[in-house]
ZAMARGU-4260 file (C-alpha; in steps of 0.2 Angstrom, whole numbers, plus 5000, padded with zeros to 4 digits):
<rodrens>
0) 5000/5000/5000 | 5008/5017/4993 | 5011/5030/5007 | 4999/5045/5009 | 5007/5062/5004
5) 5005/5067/5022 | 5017/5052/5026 | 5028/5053/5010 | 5031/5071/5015 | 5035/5067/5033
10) 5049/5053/5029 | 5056/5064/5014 | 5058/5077/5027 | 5067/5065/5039 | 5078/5061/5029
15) 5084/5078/5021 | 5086/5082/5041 | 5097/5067/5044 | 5107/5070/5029 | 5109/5088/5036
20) 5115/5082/5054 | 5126/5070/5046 | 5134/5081/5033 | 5133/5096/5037 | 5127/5112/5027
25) 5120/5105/5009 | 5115/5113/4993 | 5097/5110/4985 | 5106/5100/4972 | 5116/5088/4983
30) 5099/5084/4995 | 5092/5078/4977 | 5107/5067/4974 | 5108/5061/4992 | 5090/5059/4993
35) 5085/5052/4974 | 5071/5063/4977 | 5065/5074/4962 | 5070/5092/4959 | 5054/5100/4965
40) 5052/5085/4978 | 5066/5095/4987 | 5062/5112/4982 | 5043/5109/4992 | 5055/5101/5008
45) 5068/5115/5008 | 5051/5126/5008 | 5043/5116/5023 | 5058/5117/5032 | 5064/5132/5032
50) 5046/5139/5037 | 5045/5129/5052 | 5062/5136/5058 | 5073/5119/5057 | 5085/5124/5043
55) 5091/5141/5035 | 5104/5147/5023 | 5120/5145/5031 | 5129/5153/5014 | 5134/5149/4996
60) 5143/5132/4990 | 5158/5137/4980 | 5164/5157/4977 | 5159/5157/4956 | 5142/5152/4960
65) 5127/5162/4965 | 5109/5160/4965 | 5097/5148/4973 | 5105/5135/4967 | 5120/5138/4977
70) 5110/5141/4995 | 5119/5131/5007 | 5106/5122/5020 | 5113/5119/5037 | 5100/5114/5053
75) 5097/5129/5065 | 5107/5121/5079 | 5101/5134/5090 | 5084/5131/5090 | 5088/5120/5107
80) 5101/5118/5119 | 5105/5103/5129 | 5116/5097/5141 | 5122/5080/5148 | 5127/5073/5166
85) 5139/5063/5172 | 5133/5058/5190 | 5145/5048/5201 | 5147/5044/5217 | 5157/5059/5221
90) 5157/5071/5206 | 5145/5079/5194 | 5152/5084/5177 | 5139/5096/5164 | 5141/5100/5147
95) 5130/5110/5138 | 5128/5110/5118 | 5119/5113/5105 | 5107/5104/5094 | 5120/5098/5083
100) 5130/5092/5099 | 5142/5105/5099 | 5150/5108/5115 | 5147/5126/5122 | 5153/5125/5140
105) 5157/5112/5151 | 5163/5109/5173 | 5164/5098/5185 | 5162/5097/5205 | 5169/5087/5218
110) 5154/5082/5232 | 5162/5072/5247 | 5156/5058/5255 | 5151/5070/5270 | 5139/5082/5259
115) 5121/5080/5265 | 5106/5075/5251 | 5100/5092/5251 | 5118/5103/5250 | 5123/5089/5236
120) 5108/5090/5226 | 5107/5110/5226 | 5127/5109/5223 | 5122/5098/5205 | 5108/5109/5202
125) 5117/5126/5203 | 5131/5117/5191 | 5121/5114/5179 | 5112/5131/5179 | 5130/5139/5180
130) 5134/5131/5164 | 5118/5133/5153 | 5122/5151/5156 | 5140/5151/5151 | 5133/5142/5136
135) 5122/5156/5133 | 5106/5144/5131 | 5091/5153/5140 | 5083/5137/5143 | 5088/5119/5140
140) 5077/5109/5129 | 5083/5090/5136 | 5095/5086/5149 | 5103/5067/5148 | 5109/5060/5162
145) 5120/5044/5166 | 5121/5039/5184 | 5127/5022/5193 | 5111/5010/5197 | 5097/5004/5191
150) 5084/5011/5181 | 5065/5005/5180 | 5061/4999/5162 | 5043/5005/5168 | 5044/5022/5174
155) 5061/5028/5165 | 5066/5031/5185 | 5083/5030/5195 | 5079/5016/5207 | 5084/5016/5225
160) 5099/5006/5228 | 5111/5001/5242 | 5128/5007/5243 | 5122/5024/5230 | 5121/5042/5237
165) 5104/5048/5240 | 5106/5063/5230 | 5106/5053/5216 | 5089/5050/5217 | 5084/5066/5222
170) 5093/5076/5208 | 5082/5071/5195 | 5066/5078/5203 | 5076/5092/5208 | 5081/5097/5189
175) 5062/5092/5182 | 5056/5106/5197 | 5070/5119/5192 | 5070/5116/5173 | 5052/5115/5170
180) 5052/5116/5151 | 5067/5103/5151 | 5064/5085/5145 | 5076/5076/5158 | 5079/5057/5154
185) 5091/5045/5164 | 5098/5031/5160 | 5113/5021/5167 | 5129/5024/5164 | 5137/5009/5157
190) 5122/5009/5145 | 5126/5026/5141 | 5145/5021/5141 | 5142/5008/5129 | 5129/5018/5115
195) 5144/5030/5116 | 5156/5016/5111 | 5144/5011/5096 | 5145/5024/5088 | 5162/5035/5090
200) 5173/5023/5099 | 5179/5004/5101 | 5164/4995/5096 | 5160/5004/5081 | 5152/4995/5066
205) 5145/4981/5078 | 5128/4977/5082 | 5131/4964/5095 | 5142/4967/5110 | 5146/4968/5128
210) 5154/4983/5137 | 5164/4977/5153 | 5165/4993/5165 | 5179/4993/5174 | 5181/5008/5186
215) 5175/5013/5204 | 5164/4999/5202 | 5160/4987/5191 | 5146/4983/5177 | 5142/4980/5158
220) 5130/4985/5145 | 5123/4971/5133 | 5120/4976/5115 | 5113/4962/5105 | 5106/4965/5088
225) 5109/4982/5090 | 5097/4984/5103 | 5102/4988/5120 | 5097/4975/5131 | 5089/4980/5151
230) 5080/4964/5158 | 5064/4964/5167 | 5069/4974/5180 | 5084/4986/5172 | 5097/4975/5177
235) 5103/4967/5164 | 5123/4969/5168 | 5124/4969/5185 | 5139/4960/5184 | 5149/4966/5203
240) 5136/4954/5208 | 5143/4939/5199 | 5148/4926/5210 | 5168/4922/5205 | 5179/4913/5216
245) 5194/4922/5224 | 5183/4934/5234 | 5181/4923/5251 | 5160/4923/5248 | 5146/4925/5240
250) 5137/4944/5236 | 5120/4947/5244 | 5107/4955/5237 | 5111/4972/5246 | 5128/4969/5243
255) 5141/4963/5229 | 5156/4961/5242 | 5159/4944/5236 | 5155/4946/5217 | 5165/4953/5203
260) 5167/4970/5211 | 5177/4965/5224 | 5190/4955/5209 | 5189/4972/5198 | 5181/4985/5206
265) 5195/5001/5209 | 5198/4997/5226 | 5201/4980/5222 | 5213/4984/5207 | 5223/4998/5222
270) 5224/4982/5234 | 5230/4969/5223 | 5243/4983/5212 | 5251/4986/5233 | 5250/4967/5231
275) 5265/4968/5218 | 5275/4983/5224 | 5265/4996/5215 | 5261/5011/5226 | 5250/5028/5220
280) 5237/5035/5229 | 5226/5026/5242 | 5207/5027/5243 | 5200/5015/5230 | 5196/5029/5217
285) 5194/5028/5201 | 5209/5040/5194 | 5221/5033/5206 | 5216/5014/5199 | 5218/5019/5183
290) 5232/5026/5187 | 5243/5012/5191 | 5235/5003/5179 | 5240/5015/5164 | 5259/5013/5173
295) 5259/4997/5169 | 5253/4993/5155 | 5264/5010/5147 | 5281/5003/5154 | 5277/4984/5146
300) 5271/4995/5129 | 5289/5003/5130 | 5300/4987/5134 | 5305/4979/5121 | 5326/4970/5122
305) 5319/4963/5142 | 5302/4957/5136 | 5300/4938/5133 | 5291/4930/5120 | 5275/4932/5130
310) 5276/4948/5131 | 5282/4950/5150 | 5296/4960/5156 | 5309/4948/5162 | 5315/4961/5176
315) 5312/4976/5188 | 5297/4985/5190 | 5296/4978/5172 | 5292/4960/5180 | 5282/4969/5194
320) 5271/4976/5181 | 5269/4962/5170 | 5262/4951/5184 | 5251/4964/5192 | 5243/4966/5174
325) 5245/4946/5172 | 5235/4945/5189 | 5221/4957/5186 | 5219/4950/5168 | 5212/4935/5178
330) 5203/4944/5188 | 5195/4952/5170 | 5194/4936/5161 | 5183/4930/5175 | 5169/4941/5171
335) 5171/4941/5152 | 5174/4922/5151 | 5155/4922/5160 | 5147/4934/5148 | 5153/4925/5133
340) 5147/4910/5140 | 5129/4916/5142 | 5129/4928/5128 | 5142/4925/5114 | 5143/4944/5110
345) 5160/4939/5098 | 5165/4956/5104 | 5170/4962/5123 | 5174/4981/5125 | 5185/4985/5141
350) 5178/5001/5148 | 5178/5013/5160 | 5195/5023/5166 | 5203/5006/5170 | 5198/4998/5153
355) 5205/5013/5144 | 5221/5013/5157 | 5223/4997/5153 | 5223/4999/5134 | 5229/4985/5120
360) 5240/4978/5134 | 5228/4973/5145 | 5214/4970/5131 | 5228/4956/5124 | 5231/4947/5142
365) 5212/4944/5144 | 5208/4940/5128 | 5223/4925/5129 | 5214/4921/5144 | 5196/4920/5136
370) 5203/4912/5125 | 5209/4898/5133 | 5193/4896/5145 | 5179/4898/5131 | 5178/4889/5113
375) 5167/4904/5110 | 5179/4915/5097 | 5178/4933/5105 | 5188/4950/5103 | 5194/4958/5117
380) 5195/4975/5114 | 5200/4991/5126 | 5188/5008/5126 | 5193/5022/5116 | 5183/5033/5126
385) 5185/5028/5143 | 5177/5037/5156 | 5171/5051/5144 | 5159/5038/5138 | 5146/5041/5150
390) 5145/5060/5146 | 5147/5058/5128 | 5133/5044/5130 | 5122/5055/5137 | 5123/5069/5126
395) 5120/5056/5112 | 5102/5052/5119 | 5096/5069/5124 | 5101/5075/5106 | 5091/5058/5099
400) 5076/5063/5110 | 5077/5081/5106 | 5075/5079/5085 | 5063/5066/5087 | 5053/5079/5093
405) 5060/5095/5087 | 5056/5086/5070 | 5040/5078/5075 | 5031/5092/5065 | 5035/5088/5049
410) 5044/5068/5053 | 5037/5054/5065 | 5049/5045/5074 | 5059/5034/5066 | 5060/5022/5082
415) 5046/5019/5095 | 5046/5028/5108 | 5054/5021/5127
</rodrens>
């Protein structure tokens, strides 16, 4: 059954808009040979569009031409603001953009362990406010936000869990009461991390696969068939609550000491680097785990006449290295070697700040290890994002939900709605 005009018009527009956010500025005459649409097919959409206000001359293609045939059509990208969260245990960090995703201001803030709900929520809130303004956006149109826990498939809500800030929680309300106009969406942060990773960073070009969060704590997002997969309950990667052995228990169901995270989480990855002789700063957080995880794997990438076959370093804080890193590969090809058993994603992504840390080095070791414990063939590959995933994650969905309805006038959404 042929589509109606209304809907032929409503899908052509799509996709001159797509092609616009993808390419950038475009003449009349290249959205008819992107398109295949006919020459006043594209002259009525150029029409449409630039009436409702979501393209406009941006200038002329080359400096000999002149005319209507050389307008350059760009997307107003100022027609809405947006800005993305990263929320983490003890930090915020904003960035602020426009519709095409450019970045326009950005911070961060510390919040301590001793800041109350309240002081932490309005501490988050005033960021974010401070930075729409630096980015000279009156009002923000949608504001994504990746945080640690689950979310409820039902409601789209941050769920309360154990062992997570309150003011997690809270800050979502707290923005919705502030930002009334704003659309906010959150979503958790490996997901996030792991959408990010699709499409600008290590798992590029792959519809199935599994991201392996390695940082302060531990988790993974499942991308199967290019959908991204989060169970019954939102849970779907709650891997620090894999029981592994080597941890002395079992996790509870308030508590993953005894899982995964207490192999591979950043405390863990501290303890066991003291372990072999490998000091940096205490705490168990993130930057200090990834730390002396980067040291290592940087002075085995520079060794080369002490190395052995294997690729170890036969002495020094060489050898130190290479068996803290041997050591927490089989911590990692613990939890990988259980994915791949379950899933067969053919592709693991090692994320977070002590996946990137880690790099190629530490990607390699596992993968031997994987490879020795599964039949399953899978590529072990490290995050070229790290723990920019998140944020860059979330500015990819709020930017996705913003056209689909910044285009809704003229285009219907290309995807259901979640």
């Amino acid at each position: 059954m042929p589509a109606s005009p209304s809907t032929a018009r409503a899908i052509n527009d799509r996709l001159a808009l797509r092609l616009l956010q993808q390419e950038g500025p475009l003449t009349a005459g290249q959205l008819k040979q992107l398109t295949g649409l006919s020459r006043p097919t594209v002259a009525d959409l150029v029409e449409r569009l630039t009436a409702s206000g979501l393209i406009t001359v941006v200038g002329e293609a080359g400096e000999q031409r002149r005319g209507p045939n050389a307008r350059l059509y760009g997307i107003v990208a100022d027609r809405a603001h947006l800005a993305a969260l990263d929320v983490r245990t003890e930090s915020v960090s904003v960035t602020v953009t426009d519709l095409l995703g450019r970045e326009l201001a950005e911070a961060s803030v510390p919040i301590g362990d001793d800041t109350g709900t309240g002081p932490a929520v309005e501490q988050a809130v005033t960021l974010v406010e401070r930075v729409a303004k630096e980015a000279g956006a009156e009002q923000l149109h949608t504001v994504g936000i990746g945080a640690p826990g689950l979310i409820d498939p039902d409601t789209g809500e941050l769920r309360d869990s154990t062992g997570l800030p309150a003011w997690h929680r809270r800050l979502v309300a707290a923005l919705q009461e502030r930002l009334p106009r704003a659309r906010v969406i959150v979503e958790n942060e490996t997901n996030l991390a792991a959408l990010a990773e699709q499409r600008d960073g290590a798992a590029r070009g792959r519809d199935t696969f599994v991201l392996l969060w390695l940082g302060h704590g531990t988790g993974a997002a499942v991308v199967l068939d290019g959908a991204l997969r989060r169970g019954a309950s939102g849970g779907t990667g709650e891997i620090g609550f894999l029981p592994v052995p080597g941890t002395g228990g079992v996790p509870s169901a308030t508590d993953c000491s005894g899982g995964f995270h207490s192999l591979a989480g950043a405390a863990a990855v501290t303890e066991l680097a003291g372990a072999y002789g490998l000091s940096g700063e205490q705490g168990g957080r993130e930057p200090a785990a990834a730390e002396l995880v980067r040291r290592a794997a940087e002075s085995l990438a520079e060794a080369s006449p002490g190395e052995t076959s294997s690729g170890t370093a036969s002495s020094g804080d060489g050898a130190r290295a290479a068996d803290f890193l041997d050591a927490l590969a089989d911590r990692v090809a613990l939890g990988v070697a259980s994915v791949v058993a379950v899933l067969d994603p053919g592709c693991v992504v090692l994320g977070g700040e002590i996946g990137q840390a880690g790099g190629e080095v530490l990607a390699g070791r596992v993968a031997e290890r994987v490879g020795r414990m599964s039949p399953l063939r899978t590529e072990v590959r490290a995050s070229a994002l790290g723990g920019g995933a998140v944020l860059r994650g979330a500015l990819l969905t709020a930017r996705e939900r913003a056209q689909d309805e910044l285009f809704a006038p003229a285009c219907p959404p290309t995807h259901p709605p979640r």
